[in-house]
N, C-alpha and C positions, 0 to 999 in steps of 0.2 A: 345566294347573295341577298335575294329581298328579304327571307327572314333576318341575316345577320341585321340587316339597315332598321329592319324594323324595330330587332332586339334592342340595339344600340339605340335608337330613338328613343324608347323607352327608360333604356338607363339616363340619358340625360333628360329626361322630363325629371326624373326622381333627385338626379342631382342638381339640376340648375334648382328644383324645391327645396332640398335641404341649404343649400346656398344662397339662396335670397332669405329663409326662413334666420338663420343662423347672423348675418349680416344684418337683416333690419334688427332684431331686438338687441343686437349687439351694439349697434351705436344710437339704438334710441335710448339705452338705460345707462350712456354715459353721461357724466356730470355738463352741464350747460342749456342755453336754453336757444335754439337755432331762433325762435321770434325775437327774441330779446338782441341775438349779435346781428340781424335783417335789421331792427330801428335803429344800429349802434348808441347815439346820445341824442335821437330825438326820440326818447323811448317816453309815452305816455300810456297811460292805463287802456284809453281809446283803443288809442293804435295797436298795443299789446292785442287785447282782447280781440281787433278785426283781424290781426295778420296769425294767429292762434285759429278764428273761424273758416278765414280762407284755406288754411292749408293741413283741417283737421288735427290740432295738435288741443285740441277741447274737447275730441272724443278719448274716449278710454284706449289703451295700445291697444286690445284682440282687435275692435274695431277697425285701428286705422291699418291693422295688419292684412284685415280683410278686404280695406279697399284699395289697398297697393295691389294685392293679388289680381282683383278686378282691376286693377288698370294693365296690370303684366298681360292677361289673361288676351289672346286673341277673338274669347267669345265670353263677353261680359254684360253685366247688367246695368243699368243706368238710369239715375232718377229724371224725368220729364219737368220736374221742380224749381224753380232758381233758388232758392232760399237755401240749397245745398251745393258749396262750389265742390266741395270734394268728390262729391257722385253725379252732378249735373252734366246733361249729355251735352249745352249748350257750350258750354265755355271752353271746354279744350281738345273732344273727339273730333275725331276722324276717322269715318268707315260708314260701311254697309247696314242700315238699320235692316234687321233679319225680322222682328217681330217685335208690334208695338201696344201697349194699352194706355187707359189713361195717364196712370203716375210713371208707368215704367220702359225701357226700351231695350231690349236683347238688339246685341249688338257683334259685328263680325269686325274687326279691328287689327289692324297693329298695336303689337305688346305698346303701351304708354310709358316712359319712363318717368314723366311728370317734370318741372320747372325746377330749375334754379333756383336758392334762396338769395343768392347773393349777386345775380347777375342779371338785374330785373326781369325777374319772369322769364327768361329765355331758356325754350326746351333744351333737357338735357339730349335727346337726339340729336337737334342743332352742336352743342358742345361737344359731344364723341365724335360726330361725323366731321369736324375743323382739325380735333388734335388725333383723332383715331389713323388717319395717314400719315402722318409723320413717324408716329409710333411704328408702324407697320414700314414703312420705308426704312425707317432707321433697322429695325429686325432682320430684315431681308438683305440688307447690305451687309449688318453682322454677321449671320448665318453665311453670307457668301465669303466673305472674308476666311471665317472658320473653317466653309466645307474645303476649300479652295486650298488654302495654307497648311489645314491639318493634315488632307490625304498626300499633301508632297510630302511633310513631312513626316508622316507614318510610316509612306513606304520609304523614305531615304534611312527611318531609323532602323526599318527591316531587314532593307539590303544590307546595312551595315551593323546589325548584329551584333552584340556584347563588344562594338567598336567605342571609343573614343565619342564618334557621332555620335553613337545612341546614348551614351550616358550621357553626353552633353542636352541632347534634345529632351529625353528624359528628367534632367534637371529643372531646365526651361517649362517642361509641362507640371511638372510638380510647385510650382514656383505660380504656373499661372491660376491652377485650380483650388491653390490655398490664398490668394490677395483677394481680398472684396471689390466688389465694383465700385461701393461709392469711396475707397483711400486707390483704387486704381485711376479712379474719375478726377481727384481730387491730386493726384500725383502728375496724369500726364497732361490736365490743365497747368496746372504749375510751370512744369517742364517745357512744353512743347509750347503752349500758350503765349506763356511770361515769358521765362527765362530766356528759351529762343527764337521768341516770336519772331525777330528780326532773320534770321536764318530761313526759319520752317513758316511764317506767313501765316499760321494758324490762327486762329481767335479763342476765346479760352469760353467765350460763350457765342451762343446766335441757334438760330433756328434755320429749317430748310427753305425758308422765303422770310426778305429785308422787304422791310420799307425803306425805296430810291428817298435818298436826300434830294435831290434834283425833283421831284414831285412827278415822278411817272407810274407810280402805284409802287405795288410788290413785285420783287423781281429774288430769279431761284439764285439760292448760294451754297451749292454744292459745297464746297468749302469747308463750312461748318458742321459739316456732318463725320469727316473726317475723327477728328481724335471721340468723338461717343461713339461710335460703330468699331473703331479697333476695341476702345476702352471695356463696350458692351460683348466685344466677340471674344475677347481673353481668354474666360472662361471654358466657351465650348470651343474653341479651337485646342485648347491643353486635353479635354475632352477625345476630340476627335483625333487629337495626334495619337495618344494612347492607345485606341480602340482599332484605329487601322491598325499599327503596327503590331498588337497583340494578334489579332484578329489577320492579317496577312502570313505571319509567323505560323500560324494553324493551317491556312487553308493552304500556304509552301511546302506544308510536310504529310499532305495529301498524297493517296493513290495515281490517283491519275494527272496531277501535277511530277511524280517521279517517272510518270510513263511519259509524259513530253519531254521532261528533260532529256529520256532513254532515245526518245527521236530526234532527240538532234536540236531542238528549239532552245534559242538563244535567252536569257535570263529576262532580257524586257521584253520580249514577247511575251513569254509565259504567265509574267508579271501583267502587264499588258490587258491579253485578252482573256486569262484563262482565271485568274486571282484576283481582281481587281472588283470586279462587279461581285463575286460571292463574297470577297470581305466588305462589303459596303453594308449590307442589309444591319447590321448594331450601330451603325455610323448613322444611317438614315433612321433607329429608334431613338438614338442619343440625341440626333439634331430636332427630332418632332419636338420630345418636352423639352430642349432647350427653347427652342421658338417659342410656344406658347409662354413659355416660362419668362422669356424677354419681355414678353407686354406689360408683368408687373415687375420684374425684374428693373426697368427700362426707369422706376419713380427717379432714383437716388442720381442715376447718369442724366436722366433727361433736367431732373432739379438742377444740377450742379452745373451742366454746361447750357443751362437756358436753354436748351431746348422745347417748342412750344406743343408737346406730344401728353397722348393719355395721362403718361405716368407722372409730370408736371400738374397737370391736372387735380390730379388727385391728391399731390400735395397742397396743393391750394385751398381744394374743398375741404380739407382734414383741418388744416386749420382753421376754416371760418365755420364747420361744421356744416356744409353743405351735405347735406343728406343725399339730398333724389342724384346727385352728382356723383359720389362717390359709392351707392349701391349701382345705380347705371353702369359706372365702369367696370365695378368684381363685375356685375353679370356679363357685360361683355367679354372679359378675360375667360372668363367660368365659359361660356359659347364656347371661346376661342380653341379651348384646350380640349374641348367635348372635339368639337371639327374636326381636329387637328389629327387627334388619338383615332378615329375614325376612318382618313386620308391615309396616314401612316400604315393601318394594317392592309388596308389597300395596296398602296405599295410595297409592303411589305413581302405580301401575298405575289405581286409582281414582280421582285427580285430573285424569287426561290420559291419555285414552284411546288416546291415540298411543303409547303403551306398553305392549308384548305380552309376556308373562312365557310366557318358553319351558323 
């Protein structure tokens, strides 16, 4: 077990480097200039030139590639100097000074993500940790949705077999894994929202906390999480309807599922206690990368019905070209999915003991 963890440690060191490596030069060598849309139309050469030196955009890219790395980096270097904001340990660390000399300071830290361009100065840490819960709420409710709704209907499509049933649910799942999220997002705001709101009481936008009109702060609106979290779950519940029922259909026509029936045990028992957990383990790998898959999945649903989560975010920043905002978030996705992939075999390993995690 410690070696796998330590294995797997190591492949995400390699991969979260290929992935912040691929992402920064991928949106620094696109067309625009992030200093220039930070002054919008109070753009002076001055200011140009100051908001350029503050945030390293006057050095050459290997360099400022080098000192992202040092900010990612938990044991990093840092100049004792003011005259450099982009490597000065004054202005924006936090952490353990390990060892010091005149000009320089080795340093034991949390990864940096670095500032906002567009949000005066405010850490992108700050910013994940506001919308990164909603994101994850809203997932979590999808995914239950999915697991919930798809194993009923997996097994009803099993017990009922080349019935009516099954071609019909079968339809429905074919139906739900070919529509995109953002004309699904865009459909049942419509529908549900609009059309009959007066009926279904939905909102067609909002987030998981309102600001009270009556001036008592923010208060929660469950409510609105409603139509993104089916909208968001469509997908892997057509997913997971499939995969049980394929998957139940197999392990129904097992040995020692024909030896219960031979004893006498009634169909939902057998279903029950003897089938149900062995078909779960491709349901529980299906549902892993879906999840992760939701955090960036989650842009187009959480855009459309305003919801104020990661993946809102990120549309935000792409537009104003907020950099440190929208590397911040891949990496956090890019974590997420490492985690994820990691817990999954875990449990995986826990569902079917015939899996040995070497």
């Amino acid at each position: 077990m410690l070696s796998y963890l330590l294995k797997k440690i190591l492949y995400a060191f390699f991969t979260l480097f290929g992935v912040v490596t691929v992402v920064f030069f991928l949106f620094n060598v696109l067309p625009g200039d992030p200093a220039r849309m930070m002054l919008d139309q109070n753009e002076n050469s001055e200011q140009l030139l100051a908001i350029k030196k503050k945030y390293g955009f006057d050095k050459p890219l290997s360099k400022q590639y080098l000192l992202y790395l040092n900010d990612l980096s938990p044991v990093s270097l840092h100049s004792n100097q003011t005259g450099d904001y982009t490597f000065n340990i004054n202005n924006k660390y936090s952490g353990q000074a390990v060892f010091t000399t005149k000009n320089t300071t080795l340093m034991l830290k949390m990864p940096y993500l670095r500032e906002s361009f567009q949000k005066n100065g405010k850490k992108v840490t700050a910013i994940i940790a506001e919308t990164l819960p909603n994101t994850i709420f809203l997932a979590c409710l999808a995914i239950a949705i999915a697991l919930l709704t798809g194993v009923i209907l997996g097994i009803i499509s099993a017990v009922f077999h080349n019935s009516w049933i099954d071609k019909f649910i079968a339809l429905i799942s074919t139906f739900g894994m070919s529509i995109p999220s953002f004309f699904s997002a865009i459909l049942f705001a419509w529908i549900f929202g609009f059309v009959l709101h007066r009926y279904t009481g939905l909102p067609m936008n909002g987030s998981l906390y309102e600001i009270d009109d009556l001036g008592n702060g923010k208060h929660l609106a469950l409510i609105n999480c409603i139509l993104p979290s089916i909208v968001l779950g469509i997908r892997p519940l057509a997913v997971v309807t499939q995969l049980m029922r394929n998957t139940l259909l197999e392990v129904l026509s097992q040995d020692y599922i024909r030896t219960a029936k031979a004893k006498g045990l009634s169909t939902s028992k057998i279903i029950y206690k003897h089938a149900i957990k062995n078909s779960l383990n491709p349901v529980v790998t299906a549902l892993s990368g879906w999840f992760a898959s939701m955090l960036a999945g989650a842009v187009f649903v959480e855009y459309i019905f305003g919801w104020n989560g990661l993946g809102k975010e990120i549309v935000d920043a792409l537009n104003n070209l907020d950099l440190p905002v929208i590397m911040g978030a891949v990496l956090i996705i890019a974590t997420s999915f490492i985690i994820i992939t990691i817990l999954v075999d875990l449990i995986y390993a826990y569902l079917d003991p015939r899996v040995k995690i070497n």
